[in-house]
VOTORTOR-595720 format. One line per field, with one value per residue (C-alpha): residue in one letter; y, z, x. Coordinates in steps of 0.25 Angstrom, whole numbers, padded with zeros to 4 digits. Example, Ala and Ser with C-alpha at 12.3 -4.5 7.8 and 13.67 -1.06 7.14 Angstrom:
// VOTORTOR-595720
res	[A:S]
c2	[-0018:-0004]
c3	[0031:0029]
c1	[0049:0055]
//
This chain:
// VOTORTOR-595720
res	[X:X:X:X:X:X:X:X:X:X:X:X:X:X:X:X:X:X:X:X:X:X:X:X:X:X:X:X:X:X:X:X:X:X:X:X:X:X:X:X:X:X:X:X:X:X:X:X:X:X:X:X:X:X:X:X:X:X:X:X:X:X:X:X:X:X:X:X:X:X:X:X:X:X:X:X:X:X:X:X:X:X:X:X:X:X:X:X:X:X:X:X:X:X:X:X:X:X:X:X:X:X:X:X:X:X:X:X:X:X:X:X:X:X:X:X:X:X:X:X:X:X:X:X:X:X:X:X:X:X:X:X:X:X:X:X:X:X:X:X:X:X:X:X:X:X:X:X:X:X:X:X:X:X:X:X:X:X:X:X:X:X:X:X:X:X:X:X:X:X:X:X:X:X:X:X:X:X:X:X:X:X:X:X:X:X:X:X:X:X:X:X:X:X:X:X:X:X:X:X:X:X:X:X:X:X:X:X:X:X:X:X:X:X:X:X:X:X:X:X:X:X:X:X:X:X:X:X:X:X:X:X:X:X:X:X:X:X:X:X:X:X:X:X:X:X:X:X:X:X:X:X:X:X:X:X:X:X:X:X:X:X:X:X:X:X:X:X:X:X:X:X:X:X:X:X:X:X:X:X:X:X:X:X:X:X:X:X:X:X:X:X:X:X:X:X:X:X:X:X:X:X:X:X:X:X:X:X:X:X:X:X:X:X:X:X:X:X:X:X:X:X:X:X:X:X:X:X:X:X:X:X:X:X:X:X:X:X:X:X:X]
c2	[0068:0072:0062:0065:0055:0055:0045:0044:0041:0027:0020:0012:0024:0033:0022:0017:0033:0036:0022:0025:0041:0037:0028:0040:0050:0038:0041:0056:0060:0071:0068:0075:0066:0070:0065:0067:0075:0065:0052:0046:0053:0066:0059:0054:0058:0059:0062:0070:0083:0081:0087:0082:0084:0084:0072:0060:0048:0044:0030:0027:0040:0047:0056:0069:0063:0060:0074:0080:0073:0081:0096:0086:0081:0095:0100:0088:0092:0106:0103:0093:0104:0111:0100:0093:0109:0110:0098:0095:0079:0071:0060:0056:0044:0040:0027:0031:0036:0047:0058:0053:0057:0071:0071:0061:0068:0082:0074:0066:0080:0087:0075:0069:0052:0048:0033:0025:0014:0005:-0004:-0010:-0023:-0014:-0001:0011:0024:0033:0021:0016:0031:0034:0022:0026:0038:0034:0031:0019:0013:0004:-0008:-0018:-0031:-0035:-0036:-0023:-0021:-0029:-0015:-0005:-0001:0002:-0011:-0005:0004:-0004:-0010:-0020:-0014:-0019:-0009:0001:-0001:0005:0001:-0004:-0013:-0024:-0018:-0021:-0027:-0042:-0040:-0025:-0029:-0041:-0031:-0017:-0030:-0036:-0050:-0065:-0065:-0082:-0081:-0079:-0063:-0062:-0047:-0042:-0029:-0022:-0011:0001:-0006:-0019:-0022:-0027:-0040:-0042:-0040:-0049:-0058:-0055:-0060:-0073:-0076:-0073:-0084:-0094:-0093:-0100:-0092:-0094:-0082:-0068:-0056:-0041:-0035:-0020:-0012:-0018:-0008:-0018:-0031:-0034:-0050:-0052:-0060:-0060:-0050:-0034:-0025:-0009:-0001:0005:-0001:0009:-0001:-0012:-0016:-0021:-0029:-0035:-0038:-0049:-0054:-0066:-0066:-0054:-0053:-0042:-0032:-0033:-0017:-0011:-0008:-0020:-0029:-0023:-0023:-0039:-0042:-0033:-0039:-0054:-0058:-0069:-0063:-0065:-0053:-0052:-0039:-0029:-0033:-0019:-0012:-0005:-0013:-0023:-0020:-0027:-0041:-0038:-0034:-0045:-0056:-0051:-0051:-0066:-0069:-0063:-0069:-0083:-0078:-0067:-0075:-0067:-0069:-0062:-0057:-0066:-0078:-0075:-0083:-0084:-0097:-0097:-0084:-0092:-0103:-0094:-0087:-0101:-0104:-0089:-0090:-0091:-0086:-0074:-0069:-0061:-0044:-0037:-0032:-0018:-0011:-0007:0007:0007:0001:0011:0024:0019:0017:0029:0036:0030:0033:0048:0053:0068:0075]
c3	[0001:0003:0010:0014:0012:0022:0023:0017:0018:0013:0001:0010:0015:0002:-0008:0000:0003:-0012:-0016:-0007:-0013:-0027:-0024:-0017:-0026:-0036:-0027:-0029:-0016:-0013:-0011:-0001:0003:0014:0014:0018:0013:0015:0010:-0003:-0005:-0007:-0021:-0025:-0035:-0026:-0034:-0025:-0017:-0005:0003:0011:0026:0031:0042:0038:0046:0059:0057:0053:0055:0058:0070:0062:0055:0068:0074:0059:0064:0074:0067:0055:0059:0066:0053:0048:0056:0053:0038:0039:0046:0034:0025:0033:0034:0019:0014:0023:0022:0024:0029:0030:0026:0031:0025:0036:0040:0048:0038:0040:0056:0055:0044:0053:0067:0060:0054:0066:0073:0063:0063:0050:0047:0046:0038:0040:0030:0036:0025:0034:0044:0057:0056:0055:0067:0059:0058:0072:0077:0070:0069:0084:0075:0060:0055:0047:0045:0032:0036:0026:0036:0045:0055:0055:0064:0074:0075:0076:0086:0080:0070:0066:0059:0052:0039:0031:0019:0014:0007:-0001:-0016:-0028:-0033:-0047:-0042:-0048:-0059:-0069:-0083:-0083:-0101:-0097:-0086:-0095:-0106:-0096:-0089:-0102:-0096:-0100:-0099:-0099:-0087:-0071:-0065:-0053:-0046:-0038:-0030:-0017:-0016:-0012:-0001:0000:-0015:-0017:-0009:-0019:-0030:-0027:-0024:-0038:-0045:-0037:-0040:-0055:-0055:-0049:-0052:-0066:-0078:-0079:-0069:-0074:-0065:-0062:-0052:-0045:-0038:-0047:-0059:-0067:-0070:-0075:-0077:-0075:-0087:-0085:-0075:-0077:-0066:-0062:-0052:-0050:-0056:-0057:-0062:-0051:-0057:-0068:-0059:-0052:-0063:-0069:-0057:-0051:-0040:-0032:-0024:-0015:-0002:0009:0008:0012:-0003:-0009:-0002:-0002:-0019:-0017:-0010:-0019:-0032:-0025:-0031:-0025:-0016:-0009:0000:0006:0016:0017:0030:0034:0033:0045:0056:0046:0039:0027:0033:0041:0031:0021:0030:0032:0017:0016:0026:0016:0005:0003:-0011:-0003:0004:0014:0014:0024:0015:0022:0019:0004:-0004:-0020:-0017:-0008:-0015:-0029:-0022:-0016:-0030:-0037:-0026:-0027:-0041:-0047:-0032:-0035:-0030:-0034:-0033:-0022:-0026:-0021:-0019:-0002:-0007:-0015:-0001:0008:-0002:-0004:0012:0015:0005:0011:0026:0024:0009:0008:-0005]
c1	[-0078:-0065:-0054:-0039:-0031:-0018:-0006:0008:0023:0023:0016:0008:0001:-0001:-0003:-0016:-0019:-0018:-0027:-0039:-0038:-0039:-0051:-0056:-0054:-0062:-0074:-0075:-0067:-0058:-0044:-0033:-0020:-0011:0003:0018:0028:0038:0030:0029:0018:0024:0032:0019:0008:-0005:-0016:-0024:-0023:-0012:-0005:0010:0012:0026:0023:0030:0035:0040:0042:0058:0063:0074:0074:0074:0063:0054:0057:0051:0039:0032:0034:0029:0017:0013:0014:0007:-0004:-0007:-0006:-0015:-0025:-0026:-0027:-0038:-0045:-0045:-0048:-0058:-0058:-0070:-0061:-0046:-0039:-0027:-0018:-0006:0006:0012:0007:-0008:-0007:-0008:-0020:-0027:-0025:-0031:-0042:-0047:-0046:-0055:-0065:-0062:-0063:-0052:-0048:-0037:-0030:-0019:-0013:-0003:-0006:0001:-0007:0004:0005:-0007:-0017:-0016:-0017:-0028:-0036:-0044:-0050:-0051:-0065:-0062:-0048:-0046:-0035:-0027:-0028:-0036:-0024:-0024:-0037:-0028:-0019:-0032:-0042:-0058:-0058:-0074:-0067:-0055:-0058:-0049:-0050:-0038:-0025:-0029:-0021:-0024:-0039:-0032:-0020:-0026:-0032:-0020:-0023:-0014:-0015:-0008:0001:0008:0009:0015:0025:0030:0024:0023:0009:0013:0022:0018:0022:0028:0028:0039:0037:0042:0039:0045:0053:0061:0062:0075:0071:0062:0071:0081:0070:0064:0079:0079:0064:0067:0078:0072:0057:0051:0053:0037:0038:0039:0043:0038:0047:0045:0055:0067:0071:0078:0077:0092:0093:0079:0071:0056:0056:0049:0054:0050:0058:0041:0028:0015:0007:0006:-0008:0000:0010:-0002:-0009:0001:0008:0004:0014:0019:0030:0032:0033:0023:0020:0005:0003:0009:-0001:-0012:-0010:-0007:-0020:-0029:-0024:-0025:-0010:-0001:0010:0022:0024:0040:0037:0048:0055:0057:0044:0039:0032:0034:0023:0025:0025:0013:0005:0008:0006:-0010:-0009:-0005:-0017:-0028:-0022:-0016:-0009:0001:0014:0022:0036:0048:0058:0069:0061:0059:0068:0067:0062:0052:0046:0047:0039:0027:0026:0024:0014:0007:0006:-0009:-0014:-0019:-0032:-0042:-0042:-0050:-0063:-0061:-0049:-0045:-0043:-0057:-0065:-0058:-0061:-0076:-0078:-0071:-0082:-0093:-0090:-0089:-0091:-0097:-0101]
//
């Protein structure tokens, strides 16, 4: 069976892109993963045979930018021609964005099922305009069969993290941290956005909480002034980090919460207040509706005090992991729909 993979510019479209390839590669598939030139992907280490086509963005750009577009994308196209012909994919997976529109056009055209993953609550432009010809489209929320037509073939398979996120050994994790195995962690993370809110919210928080309270901050390079506190400008080993908090504070991005409801951990959610279409908020609020240990909280709202008082209320909430990973389901129903030897 071989599957192209298409989707890129942002995290939330080539980490779930990259976490359903690996389960596929697991499963004896052939890989190709088509991308953009100007993504992240194109700085990334992919791990599979890919090729970058010179569409990017529309969304946010400046006027030179959106002219580039349209010689782009006809550019796009014709690549993706060639890559389709010699590869000869038995079906295309797409997680979004605007690099993921020429593959998907050129594979409706030549006949070829196309799947579709949307992480976000408010479906992005690729989704919605390929929804009316996918075979299968694999959903975060539930809401977001509110945003698509054909719900036969939406399944709610939840967001596609890495399959070992909540694999991490607590024994190891205390050792890699430099923990007090007798004192409570709280994590602090936002992401690649936003977090110098979080920051500054960590120092407050490190005043006035217990000293029964130890801290793991990401996204701060130095801890200056900071007693109980372990900080990293860039973790690798979030399994770790998960596997000894038992209070997470963080940003509402696709990614981030998709982690929070696999591993079951108590969370206060604070959504970056600029993020596009506002989708953070959006998607952490249908987060708190499954689980009664996530809290979403405006970041205008989130004093030092009242986000002290919810992590004393969160503590000792957690919940248990999910069974099977989203990005485990979608590559084993992918492989049962059209698997060829």
């Amino acid at each position: 069976m071989r599957v192209l993979i298409t989707g890129g510019g942002t995290g939330g479209h080539i980490l779930p892109a990259f976490n359903i390839g690996r389960e596929l590669k697991k499963r004896g598939v052939k890989l190709f993963y088509v991308g953009s030139v100007r993504g992240l992907e194109a700085e990334m280490e992919i791990g599979f045979p890919y090729a970058l086509l010179p569409v990017s963005g529309w969304v946010r750009k400046s006027l030179k930018h959106r002219i580039l577009f349209f010689p782009d994308m006809l550019r796009s196209v014709f690549k993706s021609v060639i890559i389709i012909n010699r590869f000869k994919p038995d079906a295309v997976l797409s997680t979004g964005g605007f690099v993921s529109i020429p593959v998907l056009l050129i594979s409706i055209i030549f006949g070829i099922p196309v799947f579709l993953v949307e992480i976000n609550t408010i479906p992005g432009l690729a989704v919605r305009l390929f929804s009316y010809f996918a075979f299968r489209i694999y959903v975060g929320f539930e809401r977001t069969r509110e945003y698509l037509p054909h719900h036969n073939r939406i399944l709610v398979a939840g967001i596609p993290v890495r399959s070992d996120i909540g694999d991490g050994d607590s024994k190891e994790a205390i050792k890699f941290f430099k923990l007090n195995k007798e004192k409570k962690t709280l994590l602090i993370f936002g992401g690649s956005r936003g977090a110098d809110f979080l920051n500054r919210l960590s120092r407050h928080l490190h005043t006035i909480m217990d000293k029964e309270w130890q801290f793991i901050i990401l996204g701060m390079e130095k801890c200056t002034g900071l007693e109980r506190v372990r900080c990293f400008k860039f973790l690798d080993k979030m399994e770790y980090a998960y596997a000894v908090a038992d209070v997470v504070i963080s940003r509402g991005g696709g990614m981030t919460i998709g982690e929070l409801l696999f591993t079951g951990l108590p969370a206060i959610i604070i959504p970056y207040p600029y993020a596009y279409l506002d989708h953070q908020y959006h998607n952490a609020k249908e987060a708190e509706k499954m689980r009664r240990n996530i809290k979403v909280v405006r970041e205008e709202e989130a004093t030092p005090e009242l986000i002290k008082d919810l992590v004393e209320k969160l503590y000792g909430k957690k919940e248990k992991i999910m069974k099977k990973s989203p990005s485990t389901r979608i590559a084993e129903e992918m492989i049962k729909y059209v698997w060829r030897d």
